[in-house]
C-alpha positions as CSV (number, residue, x, y, z in Angstrom):
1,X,16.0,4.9,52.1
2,X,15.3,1.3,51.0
3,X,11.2,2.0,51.7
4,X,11.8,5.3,49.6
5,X,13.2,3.4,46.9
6,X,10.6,0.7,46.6
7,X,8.3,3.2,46.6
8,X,9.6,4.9,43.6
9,X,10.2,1.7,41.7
10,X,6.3,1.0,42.0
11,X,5.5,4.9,41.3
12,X,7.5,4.2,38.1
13,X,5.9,1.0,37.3
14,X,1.8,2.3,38.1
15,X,3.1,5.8,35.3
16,X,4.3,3.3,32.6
17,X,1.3,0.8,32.8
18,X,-0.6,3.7,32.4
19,X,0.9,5.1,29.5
20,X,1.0,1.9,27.8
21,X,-2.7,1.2,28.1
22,X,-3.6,4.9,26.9
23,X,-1.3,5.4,24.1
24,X,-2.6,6.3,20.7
25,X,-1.7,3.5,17.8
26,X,0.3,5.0,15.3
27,X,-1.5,4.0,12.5
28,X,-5.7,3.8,12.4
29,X,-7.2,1.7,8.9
30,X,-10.3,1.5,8.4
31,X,-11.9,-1.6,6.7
32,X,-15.3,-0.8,4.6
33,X,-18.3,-3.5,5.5
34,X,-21.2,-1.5,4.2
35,X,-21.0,-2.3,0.9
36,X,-21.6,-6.1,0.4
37,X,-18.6,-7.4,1.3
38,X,-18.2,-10.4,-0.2
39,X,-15.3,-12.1,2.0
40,X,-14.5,-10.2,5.1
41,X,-16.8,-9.4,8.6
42,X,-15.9,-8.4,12.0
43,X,-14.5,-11.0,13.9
44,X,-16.0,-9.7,16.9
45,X,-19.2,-8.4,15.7
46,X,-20.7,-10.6,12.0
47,X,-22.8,-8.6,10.2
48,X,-25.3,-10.7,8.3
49,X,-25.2,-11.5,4.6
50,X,-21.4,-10.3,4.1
51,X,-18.4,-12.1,3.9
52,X,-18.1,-15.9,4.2
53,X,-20.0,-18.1,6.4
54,X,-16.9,-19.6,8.0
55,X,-16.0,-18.0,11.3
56,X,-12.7,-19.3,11.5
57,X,-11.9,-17.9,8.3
58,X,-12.4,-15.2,9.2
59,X,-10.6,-14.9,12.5
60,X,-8.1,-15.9,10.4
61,X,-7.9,-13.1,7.8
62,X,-8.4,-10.5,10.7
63,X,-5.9,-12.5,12.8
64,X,-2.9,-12.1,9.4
65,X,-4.2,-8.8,8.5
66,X,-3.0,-7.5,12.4
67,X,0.3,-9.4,11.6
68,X,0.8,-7.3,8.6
69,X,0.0,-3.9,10.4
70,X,1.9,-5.0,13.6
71,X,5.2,-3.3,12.3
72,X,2.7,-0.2,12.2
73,X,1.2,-0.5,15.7
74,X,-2.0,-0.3,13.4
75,X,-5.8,-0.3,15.3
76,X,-8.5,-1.8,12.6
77,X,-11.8,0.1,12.3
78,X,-14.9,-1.9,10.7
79,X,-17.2,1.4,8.8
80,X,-20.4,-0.4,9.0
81,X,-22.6,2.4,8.2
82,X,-20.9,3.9,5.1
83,X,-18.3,6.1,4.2
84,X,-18.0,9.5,5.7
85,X,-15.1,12.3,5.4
86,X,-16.1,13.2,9.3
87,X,-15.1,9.4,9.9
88,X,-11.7,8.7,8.4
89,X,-10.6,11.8,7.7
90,X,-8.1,11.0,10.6
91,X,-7.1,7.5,9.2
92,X,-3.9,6.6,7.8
93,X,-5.5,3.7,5.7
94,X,-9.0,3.3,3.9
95,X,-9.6,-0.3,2.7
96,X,-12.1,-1.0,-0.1
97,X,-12.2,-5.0,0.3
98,X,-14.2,-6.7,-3.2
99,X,-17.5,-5.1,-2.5
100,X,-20.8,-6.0,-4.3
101,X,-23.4,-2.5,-4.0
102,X,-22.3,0.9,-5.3
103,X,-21.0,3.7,-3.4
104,X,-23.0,6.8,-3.0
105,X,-22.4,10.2,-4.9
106,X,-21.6,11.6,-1.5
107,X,-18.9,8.5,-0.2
108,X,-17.1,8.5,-3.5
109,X,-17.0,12.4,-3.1
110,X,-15.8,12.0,1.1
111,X,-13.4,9.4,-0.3
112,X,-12.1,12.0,-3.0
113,X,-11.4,14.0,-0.3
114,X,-9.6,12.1,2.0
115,X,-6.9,11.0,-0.6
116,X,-7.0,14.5,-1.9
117,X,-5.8,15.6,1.4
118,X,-3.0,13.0,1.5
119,X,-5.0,9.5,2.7
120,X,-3.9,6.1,1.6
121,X,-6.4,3.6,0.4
122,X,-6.6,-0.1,-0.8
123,X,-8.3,-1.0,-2.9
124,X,-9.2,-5.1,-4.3
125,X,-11.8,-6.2,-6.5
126,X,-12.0,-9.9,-7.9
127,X,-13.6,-11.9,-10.8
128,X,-16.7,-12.0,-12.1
129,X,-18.1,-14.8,-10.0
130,X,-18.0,-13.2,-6.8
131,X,-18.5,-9.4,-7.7
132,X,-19.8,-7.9,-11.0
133,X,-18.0,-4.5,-11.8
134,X,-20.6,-3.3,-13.2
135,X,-22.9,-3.7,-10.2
136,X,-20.1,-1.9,-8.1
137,X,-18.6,1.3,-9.1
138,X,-15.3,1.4,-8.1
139,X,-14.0,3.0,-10.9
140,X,-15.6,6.2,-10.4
141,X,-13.6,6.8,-6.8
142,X,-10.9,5.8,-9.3
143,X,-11.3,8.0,-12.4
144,X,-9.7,10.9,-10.6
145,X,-6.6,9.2,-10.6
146,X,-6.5,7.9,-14.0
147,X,-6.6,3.9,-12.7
148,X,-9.4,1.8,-13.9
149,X,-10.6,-1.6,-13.3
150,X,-11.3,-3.4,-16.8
151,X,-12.9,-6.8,-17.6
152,X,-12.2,-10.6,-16.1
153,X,-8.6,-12.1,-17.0
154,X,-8.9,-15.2,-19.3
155,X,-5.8,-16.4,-17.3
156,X,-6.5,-19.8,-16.2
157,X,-3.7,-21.1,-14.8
158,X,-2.9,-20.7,-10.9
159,X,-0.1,-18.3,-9.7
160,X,1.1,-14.6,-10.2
161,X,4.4,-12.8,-8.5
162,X,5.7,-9.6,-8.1
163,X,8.6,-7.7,-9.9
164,X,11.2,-5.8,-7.3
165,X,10.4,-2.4,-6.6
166,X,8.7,0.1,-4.7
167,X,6.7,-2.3,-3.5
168,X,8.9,-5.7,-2.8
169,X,12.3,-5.8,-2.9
170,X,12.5,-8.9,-4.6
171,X,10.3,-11.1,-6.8
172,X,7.9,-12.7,-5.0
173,X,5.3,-15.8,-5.5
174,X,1.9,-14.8,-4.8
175,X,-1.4,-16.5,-5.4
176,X,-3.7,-15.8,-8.4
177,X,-6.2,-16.9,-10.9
178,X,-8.9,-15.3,-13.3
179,X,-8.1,-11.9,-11.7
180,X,-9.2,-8.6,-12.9
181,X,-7.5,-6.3,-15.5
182,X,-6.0,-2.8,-14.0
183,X,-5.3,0.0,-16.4
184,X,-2.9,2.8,-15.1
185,X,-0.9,3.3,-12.3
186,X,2.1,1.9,-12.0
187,X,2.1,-2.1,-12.2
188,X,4.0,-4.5,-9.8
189,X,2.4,-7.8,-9.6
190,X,1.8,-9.7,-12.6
191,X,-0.1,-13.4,-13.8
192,X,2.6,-15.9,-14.3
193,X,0.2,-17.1,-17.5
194,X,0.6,-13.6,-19.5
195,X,2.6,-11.3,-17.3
196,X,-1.2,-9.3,-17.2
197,X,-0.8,-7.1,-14.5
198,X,-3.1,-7.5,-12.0
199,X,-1.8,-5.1,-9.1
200,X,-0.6,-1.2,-9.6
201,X,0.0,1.3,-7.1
202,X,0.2,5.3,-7.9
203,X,1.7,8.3,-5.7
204,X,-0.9,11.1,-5.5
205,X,-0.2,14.6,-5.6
206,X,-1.8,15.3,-2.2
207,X,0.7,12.8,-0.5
208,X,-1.1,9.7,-0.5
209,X,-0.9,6.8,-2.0
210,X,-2.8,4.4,-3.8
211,X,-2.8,0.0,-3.9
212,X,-5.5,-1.3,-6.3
213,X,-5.5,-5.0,-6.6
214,X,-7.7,-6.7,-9.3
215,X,-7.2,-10.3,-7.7
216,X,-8.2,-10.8,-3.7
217,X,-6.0,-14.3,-3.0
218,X,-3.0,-12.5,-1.6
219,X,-5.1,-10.3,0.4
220,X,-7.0,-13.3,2.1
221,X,-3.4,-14.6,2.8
222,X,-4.2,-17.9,0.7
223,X,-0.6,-19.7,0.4
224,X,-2.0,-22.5,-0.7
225,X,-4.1,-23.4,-4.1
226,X,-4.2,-26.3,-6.4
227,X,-1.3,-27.9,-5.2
228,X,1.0,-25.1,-4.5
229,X,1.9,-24.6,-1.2
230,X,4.6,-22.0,-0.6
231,X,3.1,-18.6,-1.7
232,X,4.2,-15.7,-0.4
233,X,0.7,-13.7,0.4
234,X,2.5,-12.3,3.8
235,X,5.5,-10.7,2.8
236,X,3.3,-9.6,-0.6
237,X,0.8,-8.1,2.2
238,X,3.7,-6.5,3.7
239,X,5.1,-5.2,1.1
240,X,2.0,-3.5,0.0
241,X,1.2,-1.8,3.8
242,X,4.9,-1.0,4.2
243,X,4.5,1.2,0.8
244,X,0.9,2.7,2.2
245,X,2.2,3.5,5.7
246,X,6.0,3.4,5.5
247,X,6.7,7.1,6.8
């Protein structure tokens, strides 16, 4: 009886290792990196010419991006070779990180179609001296949803934070500086200069759900910046996914 017993116990043990290295994450987001990406790469696989040069860095933004997901059990897919329906129509996230080239006719169309069957996206764009709006077109995957990126904040001072809502459930301090204007949508994170809102996020009538960010500090989980040192870019960043894959 004892040998029976042991053997059942190990039996057990072999079915749940098993099920824990096959089971599906609950939550798949896919990251864009074919469009100029102008601060994040594959941690695991650089692509040349995107992103910055520092490796560490960016270890480090993958490495606090996967503790924002965790509460999502979230797997991260790089789309290095554009942006195609066939590809995320299965994703629960599409992020859209400050790119620098435009998007084709046919992406901005696939994209279209994903949140217009219920997909969530992200989307962050910065200032003018690391992306030029005009050189990117953003705001035509926008248009549909009557959100649109305007020009360079003349806010110079450092420092933005949230308003309790949908999003946070307090106010929180997050970091910004010379972000981007947003019109539409529903705004929820604001300069501390002129209470410009630089973040806005929108329900969709398929389901999804929109984030568009027109300042990328929070995003790159910088909680420090000229002198400040207590910013709250994780709980902002989790905030923001909780909204976008909160079920």
């Amino acid at each position: 009886m004892k040998t029976l017993t042991i053997s059942l116990i190990i039996a057990l043990s072999i079915i749940s290792e098993k099920n824990t290295f096959t089971q599906e994450p609950e939550s798949l987001v896919y990251m864009d990196l074919s469009h100029g990406q102008r601060f994040w790469n594959d941690p695991m696989d650089l692509l040349p010419n995107i992103g910055i040069g520092d490796t560490a860095r960016i270890e480090y933004l993958n490495q606090e991006l996967l503790n924002s997901l965790e509460p999502f059990d979230a797997r991260i897919s790089f789309l290095k070779e554009g942006i195609f329906f066939r590809d995320i129509k299965n994703g629960d996230l599409l992020i859209l990180h400050v790119p620098s080239t435009r998007y084709t006719t046919d992406e901005i169309g696939d994209i279209k179609r994903y949140l217009d069957k219920g997909g969530n996206a992200l989307l962050v764009m910065e200032a003018d001296y690391w992306t030029d709006i005009t050189k990117t077109n953003l705001n035509d995957i926008l248009e549909p949803y009557e959100i649109a990126y305007g020009l360079q904040s003349v806010d110079s001072l450092a420092g933005g934070y949230t308003k309790a809502g949908a999003l946070t459930q307090g106010q929180l301090k997050v970091t910004y500086q010379f972000g981007r204007s947003i019109e539409g949508g529903t705004p929820f994170a604001f300069s501390s200069q002129n209470d410009e809102p630089f973040g806005v996020f929108k329900q969709l009538e398929s389901g999804g759900k929109l984030v568009v960010l027109g300042d990328a500090m929070s995003t790159l989980y910088m909680t420090e910046w000229r002198g400040v040192n207590d910013y709250q870019c994780q709980e902002f960043m989790q905030g923001v996914f909780e909204y976008l894959l909160g079920r």
